[in-house]
N, C-alpha and C positions, 0 to 999 in steps of 0.2 A: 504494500500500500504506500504512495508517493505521500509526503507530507503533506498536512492542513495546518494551518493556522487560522485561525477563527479571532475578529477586531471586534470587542463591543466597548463603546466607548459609553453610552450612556445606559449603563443597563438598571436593574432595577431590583428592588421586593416586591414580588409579587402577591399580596394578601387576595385570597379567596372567600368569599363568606356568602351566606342566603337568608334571605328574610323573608316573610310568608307575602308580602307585596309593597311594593315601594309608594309610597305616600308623603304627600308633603304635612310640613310644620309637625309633624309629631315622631316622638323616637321609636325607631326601626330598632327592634332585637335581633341579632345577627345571630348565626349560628356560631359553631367554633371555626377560629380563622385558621386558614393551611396557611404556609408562608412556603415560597420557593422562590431560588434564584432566579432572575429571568432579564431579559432583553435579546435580541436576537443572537447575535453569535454564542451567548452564552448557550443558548438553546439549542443551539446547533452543535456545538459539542458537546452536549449532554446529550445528545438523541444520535450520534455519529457514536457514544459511551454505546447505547444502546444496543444498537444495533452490531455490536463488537468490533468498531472501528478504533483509532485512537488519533487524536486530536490537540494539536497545544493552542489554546485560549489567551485571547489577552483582552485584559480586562480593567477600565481605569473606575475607579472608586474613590470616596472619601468622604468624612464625618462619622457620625454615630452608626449612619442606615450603612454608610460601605462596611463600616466595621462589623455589623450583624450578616450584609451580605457576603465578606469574604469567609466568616463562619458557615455560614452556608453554601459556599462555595468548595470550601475544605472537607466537606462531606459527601460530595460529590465524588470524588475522586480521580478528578479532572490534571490534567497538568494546566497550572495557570501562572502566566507573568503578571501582575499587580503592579498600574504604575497608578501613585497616591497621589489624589485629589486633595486640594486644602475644602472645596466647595461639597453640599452636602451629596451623596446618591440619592438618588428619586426613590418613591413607590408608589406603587399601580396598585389599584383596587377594582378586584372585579365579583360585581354582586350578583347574584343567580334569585331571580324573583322566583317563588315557588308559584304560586298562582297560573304562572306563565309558562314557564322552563325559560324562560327568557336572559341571559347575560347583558347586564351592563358594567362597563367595562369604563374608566375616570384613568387615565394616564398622564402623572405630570412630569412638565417639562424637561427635569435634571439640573444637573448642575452646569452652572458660568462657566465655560474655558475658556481663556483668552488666545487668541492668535499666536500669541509667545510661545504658550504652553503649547499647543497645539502641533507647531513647529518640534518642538521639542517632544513629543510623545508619536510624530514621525519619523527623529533619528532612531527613537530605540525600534519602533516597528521595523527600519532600515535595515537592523541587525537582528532580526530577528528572523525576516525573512528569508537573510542571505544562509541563517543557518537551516532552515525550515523551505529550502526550493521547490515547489509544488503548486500545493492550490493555494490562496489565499483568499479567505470570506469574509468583504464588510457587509454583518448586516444590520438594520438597525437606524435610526433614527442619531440623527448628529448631535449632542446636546447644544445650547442657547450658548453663542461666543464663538463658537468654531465656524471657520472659513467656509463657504457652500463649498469650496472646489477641496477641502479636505481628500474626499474619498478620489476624485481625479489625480491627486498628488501622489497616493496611495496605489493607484490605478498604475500609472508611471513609471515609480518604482518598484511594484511587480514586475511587470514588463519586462524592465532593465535587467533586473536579476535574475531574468529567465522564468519567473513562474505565469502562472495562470493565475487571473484577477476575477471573482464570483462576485457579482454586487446583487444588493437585494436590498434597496430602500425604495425610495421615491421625491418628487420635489426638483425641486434644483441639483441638488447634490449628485440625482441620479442623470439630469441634463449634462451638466460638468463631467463627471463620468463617462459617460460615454463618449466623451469628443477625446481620452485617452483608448478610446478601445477595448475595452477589458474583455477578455475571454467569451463570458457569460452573464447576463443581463437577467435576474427573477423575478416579477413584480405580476401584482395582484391586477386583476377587469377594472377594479373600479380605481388604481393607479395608473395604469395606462387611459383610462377615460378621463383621469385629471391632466395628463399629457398632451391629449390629442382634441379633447372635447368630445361632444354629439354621445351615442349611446356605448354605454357600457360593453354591450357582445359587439359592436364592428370596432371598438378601439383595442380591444382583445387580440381579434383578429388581425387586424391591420398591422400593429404596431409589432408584435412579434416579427413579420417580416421585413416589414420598411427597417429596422433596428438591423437587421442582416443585410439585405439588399444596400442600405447604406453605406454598410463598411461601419457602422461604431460597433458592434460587436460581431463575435465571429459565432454567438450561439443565444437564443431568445429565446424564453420561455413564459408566457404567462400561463399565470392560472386562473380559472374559472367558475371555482365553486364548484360545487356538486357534482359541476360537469366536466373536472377534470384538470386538463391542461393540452394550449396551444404550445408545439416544439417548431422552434422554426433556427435552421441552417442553409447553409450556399448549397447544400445536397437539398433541400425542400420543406416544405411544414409538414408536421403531423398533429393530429390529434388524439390524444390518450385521454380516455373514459375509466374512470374507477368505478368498482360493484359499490352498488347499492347497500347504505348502512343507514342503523338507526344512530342519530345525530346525539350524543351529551352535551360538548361542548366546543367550540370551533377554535377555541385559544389553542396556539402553538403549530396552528395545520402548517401552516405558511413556515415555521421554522426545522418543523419537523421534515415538512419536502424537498427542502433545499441542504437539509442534512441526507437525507438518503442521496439525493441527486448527487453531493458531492463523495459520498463514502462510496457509491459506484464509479464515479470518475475516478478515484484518487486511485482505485481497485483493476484500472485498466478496461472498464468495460464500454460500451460505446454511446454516444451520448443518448441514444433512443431507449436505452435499454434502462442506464442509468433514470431517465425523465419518469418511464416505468415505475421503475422500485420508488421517486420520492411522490408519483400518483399514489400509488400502496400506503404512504409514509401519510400522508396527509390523511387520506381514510383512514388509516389506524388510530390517528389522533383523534379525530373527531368523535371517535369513541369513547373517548375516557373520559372521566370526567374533572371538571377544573380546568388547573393550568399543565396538567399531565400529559407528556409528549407519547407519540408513538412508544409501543409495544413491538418487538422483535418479533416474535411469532404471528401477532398480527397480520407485520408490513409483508412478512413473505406468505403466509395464505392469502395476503389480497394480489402481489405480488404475481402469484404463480396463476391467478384468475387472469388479472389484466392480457400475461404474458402468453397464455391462450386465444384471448380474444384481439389481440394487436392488428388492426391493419395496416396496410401498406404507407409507406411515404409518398407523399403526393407532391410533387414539380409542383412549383408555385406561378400557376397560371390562371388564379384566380380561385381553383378549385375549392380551395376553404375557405375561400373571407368574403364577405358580404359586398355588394357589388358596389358599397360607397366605400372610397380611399379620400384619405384625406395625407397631410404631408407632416412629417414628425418634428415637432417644433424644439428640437436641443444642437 
């Protein structure tokens, strides 16, 4: 298995609770709170743990909450480099209305990084990559102070060092990004409709390929809920369907697919195959409940379904994307 490194800069507590329905001006009795580590690359090397890959994390923190998170972090049994924050770590609280089954889900911001620091928590990324040559995954959300073209800079110095650059945010950051090229490109329907405008399933569709056909990256994947995920390469798009599950909880799909996607790349396998297992990855999450990633046995009985039913890859002549294009605005 080729290296990962896994970038979360602004990660998080994840506090989990339910209350029998959410109402205003009066107090809400919560049930008992779970607490887990979380923001996206954390999650991703905790579910690449999973799945019996192995992963080095880097992960910046600081105050009271980073201090309860890297205790949480140390139980994991993760490999992690800790670069310390003076500013606090965030946490995310997500409520499961019983009435409903419904999740609401309150994430704040993080912590101030300055430009300085930022600079400076890119040299050590610098050296860390050059010991770790392989994949490398920003994913995740930038905290408040860092540079939008951060992850571009990041993008770059992959590159340079010979690895493969995995991004999986959205916004700007992800615009800036892509004008380094990075490898692989993961983002969600309703981020790519923040990209492109108009609806949700044609900016899905579209933007996966326009993203390749451009030259900013050499590999596009969105995903689509329920329905899956659009694969799109210079070899053509595909579309991978996941079986049919009962839904618990949707937190962690998105981190968990992008960790299988990359523990089969890292593993040698091809990227169709790979897109595969993180469809599986994502069904298996949605399974569980809370903020609980993919299941190992899961991901490969869903896995071995998909990989039955796979069809062909389809030349991109329109065949899958809806018959309005529009032009990719980064």
């Amino acid at each position: 298995m080729l290296p990962v490194l896994t970038v979360t800069l602004n990660p998080s507590i994840d506090v989990t609770t339910s209350v029998d329905a959410l109402k205003p001006l009066q107090k809400l009795r919560c049930s008992k709170a779970r607490l887990d580590p979380g923001g996206g690359g954390v999650n991703v090397s905790r579910a690449i743990k999973e799945l019996g890959g192995e992963s080095q994390a880097f992960v910046a923190l600081g105050g009271d909450a980073g201090a309860q998170l890297r205790h949480l972090l140390e139980a994991t049994g993760l490999r992690i480099d800790y670069w310390q924050l003076v500013s606090e770590t965030r946490i995310s609280f997500t409520v499961l209305e019983n009435s409903t089954a419904l999740p609401y889900r309150f994430v704040l911001p993080g912590p101030v990084i300055s430009p300085f620091e930022a600079d400076e928590i890119l040299k050590r990324l610098e050296k860390l990559i050059g010991r770790y040559t392989g994949y490398v995954v920003a994913s995740g959300s930038l905290p408040p102070g860092i540079p939008d073209d951060f992850y571009a800079r990041l993008a770059r110095k992959t590159r340079e060092l010979g690895g493969r650059f995995v991004i999986d945010t959205h916004g700007n950051p992800l615009r800036l990004a892509t004008e380094e090229r990075p490898y692989l490109v993961r983002l969600n329907h309703l981020e790519a409709q923040e990209l492109l405008g108009g609806g949700a399933d044609a900016a899905a569709y579209t933007l996966a390929s326009e993203l390749v056909d451009r030259g900013l990256t050499e590999a596009a994947i969105v995903t689509i809920g329920e329905r899956g995920a659009i694969v799109a390469t210079p070899r053509g798009s595909l579309e991978i369907k996941p079986p049919k599950v009962a839904v618990k909880s949707g937190v962690g799909a998105g981190d968990s697919f992008v960790a299988a996607l990359v523990f089969g790349l890292a593993n040698g396998w091809a990227l169709e195959d790979a897109a595969r297992y993180g469809v599986a990855a994502a069904a298996a999450a949605v399974t569980t409940d809370a903020t609980e990633l993919c299941k190992r046995e899961t991901v490969e009985d869903f896995y071995a379904q998909i990989s039955k039913a796979k069809g062909p890859l389809e030349q991109r002549q329109g065949a899958l994307a809806p018959e309005t294009t529009v032009s990719v605005p980064v």
